[in-house]
C-alpha positions in Angstrom: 0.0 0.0 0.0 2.5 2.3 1.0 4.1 1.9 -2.6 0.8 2.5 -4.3 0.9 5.7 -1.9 4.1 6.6 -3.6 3.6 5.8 -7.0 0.3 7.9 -7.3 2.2 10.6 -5.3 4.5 10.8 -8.2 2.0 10.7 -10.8 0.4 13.3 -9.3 3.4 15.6 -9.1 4.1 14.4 -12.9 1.1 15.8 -13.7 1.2 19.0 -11.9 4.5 19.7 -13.3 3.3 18.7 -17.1 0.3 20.9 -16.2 2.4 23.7 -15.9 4.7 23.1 -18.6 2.0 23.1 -20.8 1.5 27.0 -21.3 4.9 26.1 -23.6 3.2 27.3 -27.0 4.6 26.5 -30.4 5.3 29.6 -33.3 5.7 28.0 -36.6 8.8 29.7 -38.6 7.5 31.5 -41.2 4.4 29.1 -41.3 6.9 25.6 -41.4 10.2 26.2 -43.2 11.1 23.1 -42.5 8.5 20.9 -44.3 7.0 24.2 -46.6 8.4 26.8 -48.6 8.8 29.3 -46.3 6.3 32.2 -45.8 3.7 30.9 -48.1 0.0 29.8 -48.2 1.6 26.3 -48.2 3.2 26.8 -45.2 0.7 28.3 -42.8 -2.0 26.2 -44.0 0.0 23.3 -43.1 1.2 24.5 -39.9 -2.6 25.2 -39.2 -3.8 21.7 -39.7 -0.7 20.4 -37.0 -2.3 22.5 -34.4 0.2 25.3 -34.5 -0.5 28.1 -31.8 1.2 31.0 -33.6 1.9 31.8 -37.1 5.4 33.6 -37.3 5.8 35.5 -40.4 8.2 38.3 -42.1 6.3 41.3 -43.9 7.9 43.5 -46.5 5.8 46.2 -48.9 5.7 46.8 -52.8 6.3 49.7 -55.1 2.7 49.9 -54.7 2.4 49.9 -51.2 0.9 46.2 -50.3 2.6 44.6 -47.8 3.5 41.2 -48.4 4.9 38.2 -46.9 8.4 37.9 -47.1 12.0 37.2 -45.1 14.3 38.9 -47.1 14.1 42.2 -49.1 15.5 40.9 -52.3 13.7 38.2 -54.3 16.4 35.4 -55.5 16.6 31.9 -55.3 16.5 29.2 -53.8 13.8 31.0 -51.9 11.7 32.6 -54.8 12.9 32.2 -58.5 11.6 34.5 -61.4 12.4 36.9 -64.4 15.7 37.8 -63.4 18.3 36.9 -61.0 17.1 39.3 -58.6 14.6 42.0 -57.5 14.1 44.4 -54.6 10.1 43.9 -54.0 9.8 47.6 -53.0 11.2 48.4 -56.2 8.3 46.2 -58.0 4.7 46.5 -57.7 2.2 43.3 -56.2 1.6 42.1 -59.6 5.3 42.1 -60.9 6.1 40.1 -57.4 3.9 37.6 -58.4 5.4 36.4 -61.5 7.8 35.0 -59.1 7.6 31.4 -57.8 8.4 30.8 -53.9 7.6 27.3 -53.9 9.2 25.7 -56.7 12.9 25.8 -55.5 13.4 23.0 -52.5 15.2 24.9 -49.7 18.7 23.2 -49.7 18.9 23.9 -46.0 16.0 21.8 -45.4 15.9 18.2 -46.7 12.4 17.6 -45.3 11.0 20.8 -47.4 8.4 19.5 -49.7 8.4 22.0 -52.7 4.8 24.0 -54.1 5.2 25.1 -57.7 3.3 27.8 -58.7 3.2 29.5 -55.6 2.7 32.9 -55.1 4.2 35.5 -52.4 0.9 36.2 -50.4 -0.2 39.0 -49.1 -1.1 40.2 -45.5 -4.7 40.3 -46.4 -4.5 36.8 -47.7 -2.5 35.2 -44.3 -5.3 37.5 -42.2 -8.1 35.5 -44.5 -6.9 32.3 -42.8 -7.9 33.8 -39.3 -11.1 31.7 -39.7 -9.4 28.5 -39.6 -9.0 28.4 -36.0 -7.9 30.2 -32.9 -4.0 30.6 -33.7 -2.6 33.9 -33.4 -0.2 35.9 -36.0 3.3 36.6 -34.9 4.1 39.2 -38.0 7.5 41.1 -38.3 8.6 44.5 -40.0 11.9 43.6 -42.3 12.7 47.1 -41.4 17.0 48.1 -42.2 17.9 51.2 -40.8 21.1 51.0 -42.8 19.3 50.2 -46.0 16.1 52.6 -46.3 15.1 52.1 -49.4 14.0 48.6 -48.9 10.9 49.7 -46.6 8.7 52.3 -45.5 9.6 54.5 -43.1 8.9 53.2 -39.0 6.1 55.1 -38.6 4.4 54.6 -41.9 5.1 51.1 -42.1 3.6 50.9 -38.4 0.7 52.3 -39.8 -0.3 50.3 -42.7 0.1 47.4 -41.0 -2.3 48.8 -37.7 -4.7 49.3 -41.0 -4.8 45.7 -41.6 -4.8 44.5 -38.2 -8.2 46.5 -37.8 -9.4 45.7 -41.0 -9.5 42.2 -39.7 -9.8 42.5 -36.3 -7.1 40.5 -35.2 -5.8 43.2 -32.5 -6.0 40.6 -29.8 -4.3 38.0 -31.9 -1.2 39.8 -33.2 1.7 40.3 -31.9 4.1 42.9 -34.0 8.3 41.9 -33.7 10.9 43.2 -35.0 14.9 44.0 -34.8 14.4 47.4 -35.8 12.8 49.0 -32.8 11.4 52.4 -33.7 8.5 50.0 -35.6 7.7 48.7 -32.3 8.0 52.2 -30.7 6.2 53.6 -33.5 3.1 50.9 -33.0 3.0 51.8 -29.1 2.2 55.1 -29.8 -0.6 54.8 -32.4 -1.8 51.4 -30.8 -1.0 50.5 -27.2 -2.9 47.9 -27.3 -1.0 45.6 -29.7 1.4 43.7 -28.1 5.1 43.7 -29.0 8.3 41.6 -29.2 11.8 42.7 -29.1 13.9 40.5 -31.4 17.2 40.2 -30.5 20.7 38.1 -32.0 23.5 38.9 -30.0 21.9 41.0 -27.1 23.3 39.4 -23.9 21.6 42.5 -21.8 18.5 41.0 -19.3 15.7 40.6 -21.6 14.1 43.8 -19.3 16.5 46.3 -20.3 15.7 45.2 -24.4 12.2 45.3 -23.6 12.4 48.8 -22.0 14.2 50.1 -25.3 11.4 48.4 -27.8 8.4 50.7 -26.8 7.9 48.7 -23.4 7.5 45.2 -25.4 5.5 42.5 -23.6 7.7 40.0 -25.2 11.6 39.6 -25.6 12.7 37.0 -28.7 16.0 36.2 -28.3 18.0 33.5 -30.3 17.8 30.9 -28.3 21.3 30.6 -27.9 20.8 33.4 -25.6 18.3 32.0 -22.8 19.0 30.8 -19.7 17.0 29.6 -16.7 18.0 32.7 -14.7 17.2 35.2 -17.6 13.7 33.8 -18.2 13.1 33.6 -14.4 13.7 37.8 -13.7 12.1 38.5 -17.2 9.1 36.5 -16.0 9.1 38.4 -12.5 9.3 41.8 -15.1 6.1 40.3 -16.3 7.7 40.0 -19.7 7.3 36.2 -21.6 10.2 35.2 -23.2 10.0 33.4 -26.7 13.1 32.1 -28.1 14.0 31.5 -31.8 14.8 29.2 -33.9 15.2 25.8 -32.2 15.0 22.8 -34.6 16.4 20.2 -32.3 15.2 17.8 -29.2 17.8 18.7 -27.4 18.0 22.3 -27.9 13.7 22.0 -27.5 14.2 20.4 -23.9 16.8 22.9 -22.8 14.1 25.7 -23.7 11.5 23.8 -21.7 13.6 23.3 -18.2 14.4 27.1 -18.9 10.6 27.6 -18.9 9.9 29.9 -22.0 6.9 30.8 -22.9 6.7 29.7 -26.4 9.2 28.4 -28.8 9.7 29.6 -32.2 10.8 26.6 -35.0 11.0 25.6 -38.1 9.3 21.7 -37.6 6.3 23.0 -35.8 4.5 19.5 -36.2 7.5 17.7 -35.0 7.8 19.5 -32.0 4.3 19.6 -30.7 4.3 15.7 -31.1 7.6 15.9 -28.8 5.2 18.1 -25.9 2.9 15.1 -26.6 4.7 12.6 -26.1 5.9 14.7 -22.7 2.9 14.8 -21.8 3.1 19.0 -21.8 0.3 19.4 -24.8 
């Protein structure tokens, strides 16, 4: 009896501890790099159907002023193949973008990547369409270069159109707005307080509090995951900031990021590791 009494003692503490764990959610990298091509329909629609919590996605804007889902400023392949070696987008307009394929090209980088030809760079309206699908949230980035102006809008502007689409769709409580380029984020406070925020960060090995107080007060702090550490996490957390970590790919690096408690993980497998929560018994 008294081992039966330890045994569901355990269990129970098991539990209680997955229980917790559990608030772990998964942001799929730009919709599922790993098994998509990346930042397309494709991608989110199959990050969607594996029960993805987040959709994590780079925007940049045309020539004429649509913004549109991409990572890097400059179409060229693998990622996107078309007319010419390469393009700036904001230098063509929506419909000169789309002669472009994004989904023909298998990511080399990605041996799992199943290609898409004939797929087109969507737009923000067309991601904010799949909003219906379910109750997954949009995790959207301004590509913003403050060394390279010409590829987008200036902050403020670029802050703007894209509070114009969050509205249009009323998705303010299921955005958040990231970015390494931190006078979008301080521009966003200002017109829309409510939106939350995320202060992306490479090689910032400041407490995630002092980033945050920098990127217009963010809620969250993204740092490469290279950067997180129990003991960062714990004082952001008593900051009241979440901590989300990008881009883990691997079990092992996805276990480290659990015992350090983050809030969310960002990745480019998001089926794969929501199976691995499963199987812990933290989904």
């Amino acid at each position: 009896m008294r081992f039966f009494a330890i045994l569901c003692i355990l269990a129970s503490m098991n539990s209680t501890r997955a229980a917790d764990q559990a608030r772990i959610q998964v942001h799929g990298h730009r919709g599922a790099r790993g098994r998509r091509p990346e930042n397309t329909l494709p991608a989110f629609q199959y990050a969607i159907e594996q029960g993805v919590d987040v959709l994590e996605m780079d925007m940049a804007v045309t020539k004429d002023n649509v913004i549109v889902i991409s990572h890097d400023p400059v179409l060229q392949g693998p990622v996107c193949t078309g007319p010419r070696e390469r393009a700036v987008i904001r230098e063509l307009t929506l419909a000169e973008v789309r002669q472009w394929d994004c989904g023909a090209v298998r990511n080399p980088h990605f041996a799992t990547q199943q290609p898409v030809p004939n797929t087109r760079m969507p737009t923000l309206d067309e991601v904010f369409q799949l909003a219906s699908r379910g109750s997954f949230q949009f995790n959207i980035e301004t590509k913003s270069f403050p060394g390279r102006p010409e590829f987008t809008p200036p902050p403020e502007e670029f802050a703007r159109m894209v509070l114009e689409k969050v509205r249009q769709y009323r998705v303010e409580k299921r955005v958040i707005l990231q970015s390494f380029d931190f006078r979008t984020l301080v521009a966003m406070r200002k017109l829309a307080p409510e939106i939350r925020l995320a202060a992306l960060t490479q090689t910032d090995a400041r407490d995630f509090a002092a980033i945050a107080s920098e990127a217009g007060n963010a809620e969250i702090v993204s740092p490469e995951f290279h950067l997180v550490t129990p003991a960062k996490v714990e004082a952001a957390h008593k900051a009241g900031l979440q901590v989300v970590p990008w881009t883990a790919n691997t079990e092992a690096d996805w276990e480290r990021l659990i015992q350090a408690r983050v809030d969310a993980i960002i990745t480019d497998d998001p089926a794969a590791l929501i199976a691995m929560l499963r199987n812990r018994g933290l989904r």
